[in-house]
C-alpha positions in Angstrom: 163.7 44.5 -163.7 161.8 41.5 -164.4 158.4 40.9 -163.5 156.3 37.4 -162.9 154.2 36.4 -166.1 150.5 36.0 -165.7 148.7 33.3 -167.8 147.9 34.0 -171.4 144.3 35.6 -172.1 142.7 35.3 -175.2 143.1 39.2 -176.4 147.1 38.6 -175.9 147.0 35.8 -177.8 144.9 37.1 -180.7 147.1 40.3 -180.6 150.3 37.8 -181.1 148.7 35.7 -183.8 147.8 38.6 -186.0 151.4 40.3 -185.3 153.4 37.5 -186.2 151.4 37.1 -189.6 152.3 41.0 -190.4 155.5 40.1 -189.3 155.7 36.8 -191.3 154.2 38.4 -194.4 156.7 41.6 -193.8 159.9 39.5 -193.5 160.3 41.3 -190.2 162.2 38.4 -188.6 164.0 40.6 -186.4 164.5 41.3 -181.9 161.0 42.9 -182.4 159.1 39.5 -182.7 161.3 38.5 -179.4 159.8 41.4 -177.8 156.3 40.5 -178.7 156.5 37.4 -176.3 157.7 39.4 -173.1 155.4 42.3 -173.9 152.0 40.3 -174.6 152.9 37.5 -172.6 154.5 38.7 -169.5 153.4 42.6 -169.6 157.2 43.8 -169.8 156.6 47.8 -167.8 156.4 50.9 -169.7 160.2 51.9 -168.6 161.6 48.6 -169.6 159.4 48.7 -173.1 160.7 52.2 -173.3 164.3 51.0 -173.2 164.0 48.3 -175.5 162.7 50.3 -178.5 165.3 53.0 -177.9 167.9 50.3 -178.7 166.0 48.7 -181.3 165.1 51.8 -183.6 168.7 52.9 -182.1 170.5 49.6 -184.1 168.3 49.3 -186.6 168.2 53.1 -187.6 164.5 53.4 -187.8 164.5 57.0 -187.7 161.1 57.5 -188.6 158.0 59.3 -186.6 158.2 56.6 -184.2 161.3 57.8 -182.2 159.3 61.0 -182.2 156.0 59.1 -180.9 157.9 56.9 -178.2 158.3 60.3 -175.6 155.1 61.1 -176.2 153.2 58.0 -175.3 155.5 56.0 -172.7 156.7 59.2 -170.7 153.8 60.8 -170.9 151.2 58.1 -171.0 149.2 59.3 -173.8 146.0 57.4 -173.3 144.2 54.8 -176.1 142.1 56.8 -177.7 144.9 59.2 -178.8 147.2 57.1 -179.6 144.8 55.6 -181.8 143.9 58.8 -183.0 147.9 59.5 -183.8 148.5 56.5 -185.3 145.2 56.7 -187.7 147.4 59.9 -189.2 150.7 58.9 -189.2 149.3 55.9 -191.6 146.9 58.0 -193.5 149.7 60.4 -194.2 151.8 57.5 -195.3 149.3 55.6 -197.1 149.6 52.5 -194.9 146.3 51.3 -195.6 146.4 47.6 -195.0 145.4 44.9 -192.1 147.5 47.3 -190.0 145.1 49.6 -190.0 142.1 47.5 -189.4 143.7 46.3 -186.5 144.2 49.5 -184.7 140.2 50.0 -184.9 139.5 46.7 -183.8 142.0 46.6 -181.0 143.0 50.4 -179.8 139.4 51.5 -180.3 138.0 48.2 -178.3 140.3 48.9 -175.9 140.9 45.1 -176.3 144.3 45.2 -174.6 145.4 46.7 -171.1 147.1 50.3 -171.7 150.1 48.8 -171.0 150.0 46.2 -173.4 148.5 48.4 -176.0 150.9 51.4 -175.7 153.8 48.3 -176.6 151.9 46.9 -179.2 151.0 50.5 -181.1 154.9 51.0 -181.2 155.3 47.6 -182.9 153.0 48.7 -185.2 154.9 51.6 -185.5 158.4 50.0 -185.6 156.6 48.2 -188.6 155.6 50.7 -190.6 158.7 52.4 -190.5 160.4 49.0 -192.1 158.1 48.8 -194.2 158.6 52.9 -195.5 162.4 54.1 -194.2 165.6 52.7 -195.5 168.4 51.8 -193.6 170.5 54.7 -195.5 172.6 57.8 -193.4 171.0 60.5 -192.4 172.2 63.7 -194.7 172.3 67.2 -192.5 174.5 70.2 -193.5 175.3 70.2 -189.6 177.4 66.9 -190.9 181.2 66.7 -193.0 183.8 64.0 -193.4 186.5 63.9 -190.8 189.9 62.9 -192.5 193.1 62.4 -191.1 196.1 61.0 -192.1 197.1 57.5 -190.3 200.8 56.7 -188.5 202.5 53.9 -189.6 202.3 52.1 -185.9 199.2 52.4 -183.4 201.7 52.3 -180.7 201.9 56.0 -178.9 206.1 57.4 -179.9 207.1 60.8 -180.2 207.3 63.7 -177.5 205.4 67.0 -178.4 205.3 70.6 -177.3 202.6 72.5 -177.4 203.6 76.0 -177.3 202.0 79.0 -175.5 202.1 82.5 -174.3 199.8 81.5 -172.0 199.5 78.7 -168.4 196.1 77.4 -168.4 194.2 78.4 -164.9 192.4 75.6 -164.8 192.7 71.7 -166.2 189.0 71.3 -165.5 185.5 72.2 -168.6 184.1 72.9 -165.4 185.7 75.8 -165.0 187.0 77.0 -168.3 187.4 80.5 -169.5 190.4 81.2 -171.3 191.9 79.4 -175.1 195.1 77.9 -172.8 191.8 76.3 -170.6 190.1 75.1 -173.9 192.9 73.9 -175.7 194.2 71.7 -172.6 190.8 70.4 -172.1 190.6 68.7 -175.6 193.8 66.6 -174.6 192.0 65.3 -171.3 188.3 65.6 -171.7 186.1 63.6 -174.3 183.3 65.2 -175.4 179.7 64.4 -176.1 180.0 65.5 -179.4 182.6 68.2 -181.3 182.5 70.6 -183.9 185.4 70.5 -187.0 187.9 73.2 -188.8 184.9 73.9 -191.7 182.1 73.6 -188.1 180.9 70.3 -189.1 179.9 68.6 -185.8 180.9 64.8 -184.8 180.1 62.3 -182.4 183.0 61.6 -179.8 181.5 60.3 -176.8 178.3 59.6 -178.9 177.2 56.8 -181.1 175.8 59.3 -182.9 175.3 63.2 -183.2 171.6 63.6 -182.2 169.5 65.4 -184.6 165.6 65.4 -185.6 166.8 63.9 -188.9 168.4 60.6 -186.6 165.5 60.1 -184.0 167.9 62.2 -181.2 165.8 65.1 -181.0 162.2 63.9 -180.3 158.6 66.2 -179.1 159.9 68.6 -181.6 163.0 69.4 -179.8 162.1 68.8 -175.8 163.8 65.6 -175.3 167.4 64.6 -176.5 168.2 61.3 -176.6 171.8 60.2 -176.1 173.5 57.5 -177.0 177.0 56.7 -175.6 179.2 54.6 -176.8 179.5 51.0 -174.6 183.3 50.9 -174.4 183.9 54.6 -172.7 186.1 54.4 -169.5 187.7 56.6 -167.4 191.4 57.0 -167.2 191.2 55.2 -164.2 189.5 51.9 -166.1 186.2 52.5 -164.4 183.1 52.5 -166.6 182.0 56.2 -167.9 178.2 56.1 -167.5 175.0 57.7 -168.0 175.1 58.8 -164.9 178.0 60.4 -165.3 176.6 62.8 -167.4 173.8 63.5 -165.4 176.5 63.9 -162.2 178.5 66.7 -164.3 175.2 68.5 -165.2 173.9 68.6 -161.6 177.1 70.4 -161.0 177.2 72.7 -163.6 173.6 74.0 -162.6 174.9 74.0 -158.6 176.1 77.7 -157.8 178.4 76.1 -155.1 180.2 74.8 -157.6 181.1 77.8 -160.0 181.1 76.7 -163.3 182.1 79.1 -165.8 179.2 78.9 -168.1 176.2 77.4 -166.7 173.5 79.5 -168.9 172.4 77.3 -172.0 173.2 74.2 -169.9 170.2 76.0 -167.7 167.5 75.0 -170.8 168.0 71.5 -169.8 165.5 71.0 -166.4 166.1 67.7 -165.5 167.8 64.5 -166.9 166.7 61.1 -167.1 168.9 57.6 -167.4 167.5 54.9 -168.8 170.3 52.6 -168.6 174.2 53.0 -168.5 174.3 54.1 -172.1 171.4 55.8 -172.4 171.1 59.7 -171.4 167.4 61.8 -171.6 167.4 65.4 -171.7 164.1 66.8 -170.7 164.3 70.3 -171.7 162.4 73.3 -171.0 161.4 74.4 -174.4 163.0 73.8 -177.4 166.5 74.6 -178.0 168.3 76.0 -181.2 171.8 75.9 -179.7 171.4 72.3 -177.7 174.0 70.5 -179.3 176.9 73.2 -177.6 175.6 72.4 -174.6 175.5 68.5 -174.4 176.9 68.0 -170.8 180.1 66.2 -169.9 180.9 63.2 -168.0 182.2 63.6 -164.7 183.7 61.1 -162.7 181.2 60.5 -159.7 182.9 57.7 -158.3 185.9 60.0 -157.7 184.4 63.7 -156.9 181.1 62.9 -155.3 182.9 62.8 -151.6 183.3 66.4 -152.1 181.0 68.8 -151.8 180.7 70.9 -155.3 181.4 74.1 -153.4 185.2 72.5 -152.4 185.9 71.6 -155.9 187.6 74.7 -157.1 190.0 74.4 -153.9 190.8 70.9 -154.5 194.1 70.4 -156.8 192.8 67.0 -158.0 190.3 68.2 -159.9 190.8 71.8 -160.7 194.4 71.8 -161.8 196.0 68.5 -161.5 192.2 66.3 -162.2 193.5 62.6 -161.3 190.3 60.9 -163.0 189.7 62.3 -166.9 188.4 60.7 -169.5 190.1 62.6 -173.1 193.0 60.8 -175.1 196.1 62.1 -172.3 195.9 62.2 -168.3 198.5 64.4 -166.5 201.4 63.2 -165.6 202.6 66.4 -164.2 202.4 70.2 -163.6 204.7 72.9 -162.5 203.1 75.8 -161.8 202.9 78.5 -164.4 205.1 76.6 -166.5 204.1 73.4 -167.9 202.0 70.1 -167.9 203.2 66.7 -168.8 200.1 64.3 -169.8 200.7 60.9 -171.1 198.5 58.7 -173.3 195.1 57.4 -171.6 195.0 54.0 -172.1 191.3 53.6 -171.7 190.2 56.3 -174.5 187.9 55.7 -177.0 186.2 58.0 -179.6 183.3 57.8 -182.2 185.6 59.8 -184.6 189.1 60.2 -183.4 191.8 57.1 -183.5 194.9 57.9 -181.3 196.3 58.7 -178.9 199.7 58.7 -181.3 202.0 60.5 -178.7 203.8 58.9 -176.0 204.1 62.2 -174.2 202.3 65.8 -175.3 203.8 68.7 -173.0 201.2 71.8 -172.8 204.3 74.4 -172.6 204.0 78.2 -171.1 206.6 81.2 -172.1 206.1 84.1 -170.5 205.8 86.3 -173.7 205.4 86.3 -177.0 209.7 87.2 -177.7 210.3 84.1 -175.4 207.7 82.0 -177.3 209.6 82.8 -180.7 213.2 82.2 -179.2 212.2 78.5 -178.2 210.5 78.5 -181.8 214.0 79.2 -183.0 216.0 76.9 -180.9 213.0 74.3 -182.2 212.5 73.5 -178.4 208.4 73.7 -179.3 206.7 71.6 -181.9 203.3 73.3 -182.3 202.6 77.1 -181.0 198.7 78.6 -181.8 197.7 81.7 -180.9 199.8 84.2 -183.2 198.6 87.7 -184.8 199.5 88.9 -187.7 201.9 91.7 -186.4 203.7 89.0 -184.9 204.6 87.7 -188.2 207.9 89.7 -189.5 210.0 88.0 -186.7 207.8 84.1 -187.4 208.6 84.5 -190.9 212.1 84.0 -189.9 212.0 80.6 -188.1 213.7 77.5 -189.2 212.6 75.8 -192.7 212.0 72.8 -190.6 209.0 74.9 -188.9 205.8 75.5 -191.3 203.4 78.6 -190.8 200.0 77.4 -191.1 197.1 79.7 -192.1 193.4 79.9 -192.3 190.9 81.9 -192.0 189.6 82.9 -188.6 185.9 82.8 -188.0 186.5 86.5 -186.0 186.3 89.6 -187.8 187.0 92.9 -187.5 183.8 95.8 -187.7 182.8 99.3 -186.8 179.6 99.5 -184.1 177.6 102.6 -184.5 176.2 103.5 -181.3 172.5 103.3 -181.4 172.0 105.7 -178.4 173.6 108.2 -180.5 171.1 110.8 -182.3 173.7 111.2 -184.9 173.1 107.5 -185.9 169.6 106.8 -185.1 169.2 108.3 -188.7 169.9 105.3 -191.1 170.9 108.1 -193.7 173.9 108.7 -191.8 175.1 105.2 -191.1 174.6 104.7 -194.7 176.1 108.0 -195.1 179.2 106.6 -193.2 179.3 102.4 -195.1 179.3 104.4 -198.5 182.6 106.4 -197.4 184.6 103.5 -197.1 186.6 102.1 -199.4 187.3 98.4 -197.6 189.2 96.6 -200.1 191.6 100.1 -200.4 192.2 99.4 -196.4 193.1 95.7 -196.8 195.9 96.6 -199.5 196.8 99.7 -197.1 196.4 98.0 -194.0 197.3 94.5 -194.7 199.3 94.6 -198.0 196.4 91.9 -199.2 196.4 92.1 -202.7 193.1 91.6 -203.6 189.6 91.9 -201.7 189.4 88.5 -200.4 189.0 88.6 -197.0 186.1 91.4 -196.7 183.1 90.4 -194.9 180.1 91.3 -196.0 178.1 90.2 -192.8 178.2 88.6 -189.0 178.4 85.0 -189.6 181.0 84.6 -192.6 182.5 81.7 -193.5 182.5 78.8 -192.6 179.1 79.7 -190.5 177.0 77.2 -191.8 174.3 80.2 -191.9 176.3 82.0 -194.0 173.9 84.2 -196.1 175.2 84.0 -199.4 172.7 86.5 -201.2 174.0 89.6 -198.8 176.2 91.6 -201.5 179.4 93.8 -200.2 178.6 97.3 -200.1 179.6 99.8 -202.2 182.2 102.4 -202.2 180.5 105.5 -203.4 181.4 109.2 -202.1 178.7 111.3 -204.0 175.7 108.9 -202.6 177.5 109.7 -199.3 177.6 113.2 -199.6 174.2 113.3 -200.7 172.7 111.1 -197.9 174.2 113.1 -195.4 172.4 116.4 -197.3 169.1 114.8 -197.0 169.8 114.5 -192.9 170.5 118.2 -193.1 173.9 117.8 -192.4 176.0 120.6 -194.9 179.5 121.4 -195.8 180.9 124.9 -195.0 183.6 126.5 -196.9 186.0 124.2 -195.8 184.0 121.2 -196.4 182.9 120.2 -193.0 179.8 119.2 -191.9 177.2 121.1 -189.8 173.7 121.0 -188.7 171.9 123.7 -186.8 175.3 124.8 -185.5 176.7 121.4 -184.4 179.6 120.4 -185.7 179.8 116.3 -187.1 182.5 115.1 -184.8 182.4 111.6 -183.9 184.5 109.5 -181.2 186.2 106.6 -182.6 187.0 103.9 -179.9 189.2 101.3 -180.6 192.4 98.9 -178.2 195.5 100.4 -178.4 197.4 96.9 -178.3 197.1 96.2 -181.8 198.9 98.2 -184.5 196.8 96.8 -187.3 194.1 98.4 -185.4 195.4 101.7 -184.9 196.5 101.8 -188.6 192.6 100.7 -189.3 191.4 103.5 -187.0 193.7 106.4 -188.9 192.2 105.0 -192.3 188.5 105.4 -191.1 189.4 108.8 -190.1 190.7 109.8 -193.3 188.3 108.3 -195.3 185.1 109.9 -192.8 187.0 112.9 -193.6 186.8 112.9 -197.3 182.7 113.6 -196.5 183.0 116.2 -194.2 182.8 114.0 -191.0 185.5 115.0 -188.1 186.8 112.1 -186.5 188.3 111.9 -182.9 190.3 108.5 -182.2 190.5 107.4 -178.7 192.6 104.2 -177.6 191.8 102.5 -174.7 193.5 99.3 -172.5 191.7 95.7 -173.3 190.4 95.9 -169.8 189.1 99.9 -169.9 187.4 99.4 -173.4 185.8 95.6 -172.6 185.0 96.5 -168.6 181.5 96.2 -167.6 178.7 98.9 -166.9 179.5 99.2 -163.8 182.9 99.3 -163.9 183.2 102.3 -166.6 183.5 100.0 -169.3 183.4 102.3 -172.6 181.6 100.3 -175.1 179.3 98.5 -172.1 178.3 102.4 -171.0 177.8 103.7 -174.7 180.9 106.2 -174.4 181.4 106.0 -177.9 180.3 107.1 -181.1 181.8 104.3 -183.3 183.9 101.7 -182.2 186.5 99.4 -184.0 187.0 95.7 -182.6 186.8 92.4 -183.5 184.4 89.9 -182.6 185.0 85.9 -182.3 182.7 83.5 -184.0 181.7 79.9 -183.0 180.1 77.5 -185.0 177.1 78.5 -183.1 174.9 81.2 -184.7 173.2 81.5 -181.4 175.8 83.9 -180.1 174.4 86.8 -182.1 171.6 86.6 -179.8 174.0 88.5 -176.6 175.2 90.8 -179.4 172.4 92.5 -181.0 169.0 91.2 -179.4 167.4 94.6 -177.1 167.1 92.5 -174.4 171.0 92.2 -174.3 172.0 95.9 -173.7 173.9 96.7 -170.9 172.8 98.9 -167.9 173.4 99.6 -164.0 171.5 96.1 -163.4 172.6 93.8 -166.0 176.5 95.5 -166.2 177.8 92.3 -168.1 175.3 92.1 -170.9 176.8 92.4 -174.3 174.7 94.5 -177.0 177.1 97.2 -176.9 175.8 99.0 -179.8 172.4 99.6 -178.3 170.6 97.8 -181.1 167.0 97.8 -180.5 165.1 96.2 -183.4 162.0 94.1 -183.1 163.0 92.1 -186.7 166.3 91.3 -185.3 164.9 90.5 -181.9 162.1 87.8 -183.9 164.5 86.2 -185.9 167.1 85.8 -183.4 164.2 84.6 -181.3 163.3 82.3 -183.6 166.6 80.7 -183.9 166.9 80.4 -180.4 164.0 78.4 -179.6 164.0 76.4 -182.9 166.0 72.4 -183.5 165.4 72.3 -187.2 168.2 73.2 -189.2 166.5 74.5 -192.5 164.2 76.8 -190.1 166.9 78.0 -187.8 168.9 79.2 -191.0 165.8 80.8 -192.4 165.1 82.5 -189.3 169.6 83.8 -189.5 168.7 84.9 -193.0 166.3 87.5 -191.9 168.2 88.9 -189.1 171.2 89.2 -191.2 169.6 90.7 -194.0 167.8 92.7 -191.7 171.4 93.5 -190.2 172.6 94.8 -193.4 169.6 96.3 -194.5 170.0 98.6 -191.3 173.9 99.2 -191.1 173.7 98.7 -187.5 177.6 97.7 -187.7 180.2 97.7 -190.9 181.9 94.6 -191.1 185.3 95.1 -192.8 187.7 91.8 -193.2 188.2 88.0 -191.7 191.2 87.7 -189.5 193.6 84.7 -190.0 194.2 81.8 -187.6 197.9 81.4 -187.5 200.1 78.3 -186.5 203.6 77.4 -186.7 203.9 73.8 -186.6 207.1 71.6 -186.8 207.2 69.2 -190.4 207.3 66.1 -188.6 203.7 66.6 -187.2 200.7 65.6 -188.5 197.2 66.2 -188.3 197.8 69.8 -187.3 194.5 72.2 -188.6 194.6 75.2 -188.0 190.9 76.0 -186.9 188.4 79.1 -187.2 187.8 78.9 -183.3 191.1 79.5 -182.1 190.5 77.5 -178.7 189.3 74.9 -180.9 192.5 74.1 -182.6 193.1 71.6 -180.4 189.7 69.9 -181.0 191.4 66.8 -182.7 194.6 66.4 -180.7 194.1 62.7 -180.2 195.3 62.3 -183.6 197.9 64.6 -184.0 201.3 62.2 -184.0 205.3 62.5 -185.0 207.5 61.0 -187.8 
């Protein structure tokens, strides 16, 4: 948009004069004395000036309080005499006292220029200042790692891979993700905004950048998100990927025609604004802890927007055969329950990732796990995910040629006390109960671990990047046990069970009856509960019984427990403690799906997990984690007992295989994975 110039006046020429001197004396020969022509001279709009100094802090990596100041006066036209007023502190806080700040009392106080003109100028000034006091060095944030990855020999895509599953994906779509199978396939057809690493380190894909506070991303202390795409995205049909492209697949998301699987946290964004074709604004609603796991996708408006959103689950092309996608493979192919053939995308680009390497990836479903490990045997699979730890007798015997890998899985196995219980509404008792357990005994029993290792001590355990390293394991001690339980009146008769005004201290244990690791687990609680005097009644359930909502019976959504044994998954996103254990999360006839099974009700917990929520700085989010998960042990609202492992079975000539904490994530960097 260009706009006719109007003769010079005498302010706009004194305003130019003295800015080219500070930018004479400053060296600041740079785009920015350009701009001082078209702004002063031919009154350039507030959109277009907007624009401008996005790409110019954006290049130049002027990351200072002037990325932060730009929402604040051009979207929400600040007027002169607070601007001023701003200014007057930024440079007193910096010490900028020079001709700078002379000038802002002779022009912004005069009100010398037109508010137009002046709002340009004061972020000149401020573009100048922060040359004059920021360097042009990284920005350092623990949310950031090093992504490494070892090179092929030839950029040209050879090699054909399977990808080995118990499981067909039931959708090819993020749209309409649920399961791992959905997840994993999506990282092979869908780039992302941004994505998070094996050790939860997050990178740009999509991005120029990742967009933090630190980088000028995050600006109004965290209620607009800048995003930067990269220029050279396209689709896998060789049409541009746009701005508006991100806003299309948003507007979706938030339709409830459409159905999208998770549209809550995309629901803190209220509307989104493009400046150009590379430039994305998210106006949120408040500030928001978790924002970076729910940067929206791109999807293809030129090729969906002749459907309404309520036909797009229905139509093949873009549920479960999507024609237009914009990740490192398209499809090729699908058979039904079986398999998908995707081929290299010719058009892909990343900020992080290099391939695609393969000239043909095959997403490959078995019908169970014996089938999956007979294909492993004939080698007719390169790569299978997704395997337990009682599946390992028979894996261990696969051919040499076939490498297990193992990590540590960022899900862990824990006892819930049930908070609507009397029994446990005693803290002497859950104590009573943590002290009686002898954890690192149950790993060698259990596990045949040798040693402790893989105890957890709290919720978020390594590799959280909120991992509270001050929160000691607790401590196996029978007599403090006994004692504690004394103190809540509860006494041993002859026999050495307990009993409290003629009640007997029986307890229902809950647990799944479809893993054997688990039922061993549950018989060792019960043996050591009995060592104290406390009766112990183990009840197994089906997956679907023991998980079903409240209104469907579900035993730990209705409370109809008195501990429970199961494990719960980690992301690299702390926020999801929030569902877990804040009050406002526990189920009932009116909110059935809600998931604070353990009837935690805590007003500590429920501030700091607050707090998080509604919080973009890193240092202040993981302060606020700290207290709930001290608070969390502090309380013994649950007993975390051990890490599980992430295991894969990958094939020798593969490479770039990483076996990740988030086991739908293990796919995260299949664009680099390739054969030789």
């Amino acid at each position: 948009m260009t706009h006719d110039a109007p003769a010079a006046s005498p302010t706009r020429t004194v305003t130019a004069q003295f800015i080219a001197r500070v930018l004479h004396k400053n060296n600041k020969k740079t785009v920015a004395a350009q701009f001082i022509a078209r702004v002063l001279y031919k009154s350039i709009s507030t959109p277009v000036a907007a624009q401008f100094i996005a790409r110019v802090l954006h290049k130049n990596n002027k990351k200072t309080v002037a990325a932060q100041f730009i929402a604040r006066v051009l979207y929400k036209s600040i007027s002169t005499p607070v601007a001023a007023q701003f200014i007057a502190r930024v440079l007193h806080k910096n010490n900028k006292k020079t001709v700078v700040a002379q000038f802002i009392a002779r022009v912004l106080y005069k009100n010398i220029i037109r508010a137009i003109n002046c709002a340009a100028t004061v972020f000149l000034l401020l573009i100048i200042v922060g040359c004059n006091s920021t360097s042009n060095t990284a920005v350092h944030s623990p949310l950031f790692g090093t992504y490494t990855f070892t090179p092929p020999a030839q950029r040209t895509p050879t090699g054909e891979l399977t990808l080995g599953d118990t499981h067909f994906p039931g959708t090819a779509n993020p749209l309409f993700a649920s399961s791992d199978s959905d997840l994993m396939l999506d990282n092979a057809l869908w780039g992302r905004p941004v994505f998070f690493d094996h050790h939860f380190h997050v990178h740009a894909d999509q991005l120029s950048e990742v967009p933090l506070p630190e980088n000028g991303g995050v600006l109004d202390g965290g209620k607009t998100i800048m995003l930067h795409l990269r220029h050279d995205l396209r689709w896998s049909d060789g049409q541009p990927i746009s701005a508006d492209d991100f806003q299309y697949w948003w507007s979706l998301n938030q339709d409830p025609d459409t159905g999208a699987t998770i549209a809550s946290g995309y629901d803190q964004i209220a509307r989104i604004e493009t400046l150009d074709q590379y430039t994305v604004v998210l106006h949120m609603k408040q500030p928001f802890g978790p924002y970076l796991f729910y940067l929206p996708y791109a999807a293809p408006r030129h090729a969906w927007s002749h459907w309404q959103p309520i036909a797009l689950q229905n139509t093949r092309a873009v549920y479960q055969i999507p024609q237009v996608t914009s990740g490192p493979y398209k499809v090729l192919n699908m058979l039904v329950g079986q398999r998908y053939t995707l081929v290299p995308n010719p058009y892909y680009t990343s900020t992080t990732f290099h391939g695609p390497y393969l000239a043909r990836l095959i997403y490959q479903a078995y019908g169970s796990m014996p089938e999956l490990l007979a294909a492993l045997q004939q080698q007719q699979v390169t790569v299978t995910p997704g395997y337990h730890e009682y599946d390992l007798p028979p894996v261990a015997h696969v051919p040499a040629v076939m490498h297990m890998l193992q990590t540590s899985a960022a899900s862990y196995e824990h006892l819930d006390f049930n908070m609507a219980q009397p029994l446990f509404q005693d803290i002497r008792v859950r104590k009573a109960v943590q002290l009686s357990l002898d954890i690192c005994a149950m790993l060698k029993t259990v596990l045949h671990e040798p040693d402790c290792k893989r105890r957890v001590t709290q919720v978020e355990p390594q590799p959280s990047l909120f991992y509270d390293a001050t929160i000691a394991p607790s401590a196996y001690d029978l007599a403090t046990a006994r004692s504690l339980l004394a103190q809540a009146g509860w006494l041993p008769d002859q026999h050495g069970v307990l009993w409290k005004d003629g009640q007997l201290c029986r307890i229902r244990l809950a647990t799944t009856e479809d893993n054997p690791l688990r039922v061993a687990l549950a018989q060792e609680v019960q043996r050591a509960l009995g060592l104290v005097g406390i009766q112990v009644q183990i009840l197994y359930y089906h997956l679907s019984d023991f998980f079903g909502g409240y209104t469907r019976g579900g035993i730990l959504a209705t409370g109809a427990y008195d501990l429970s044994l199961f494990t719960y998954a980690n992301s690299p996103e702390p926020d999801e403690e929030y569902s877990v254990f804040h009050s406002s999360q526990i189920p009932d006839a009116t909110h059935p799906d809600l998931g604070n099974y353990g009837h935690v009700y805590d007003t500590i917990i429920d501030q700091s997990l607050t707090q998080g929520r509604y919080n973009v700085s890193f240092a202040e989010r993981r302060a606020a984690y700290h207290r709930f998960l001290e608070r969390l042990a502090e309380q013994a609202y649950i007993i975390p007992l051990y890490l599980e492992n992430t295991i894969v079975v990958a094939s020798e000539h593969v490479h770039n295989v990483l076996p990740h904490p988030d086991q739908s994530a293990m796919t995260c960097n299949i664009a680099d994975w390739w054969l030789g």
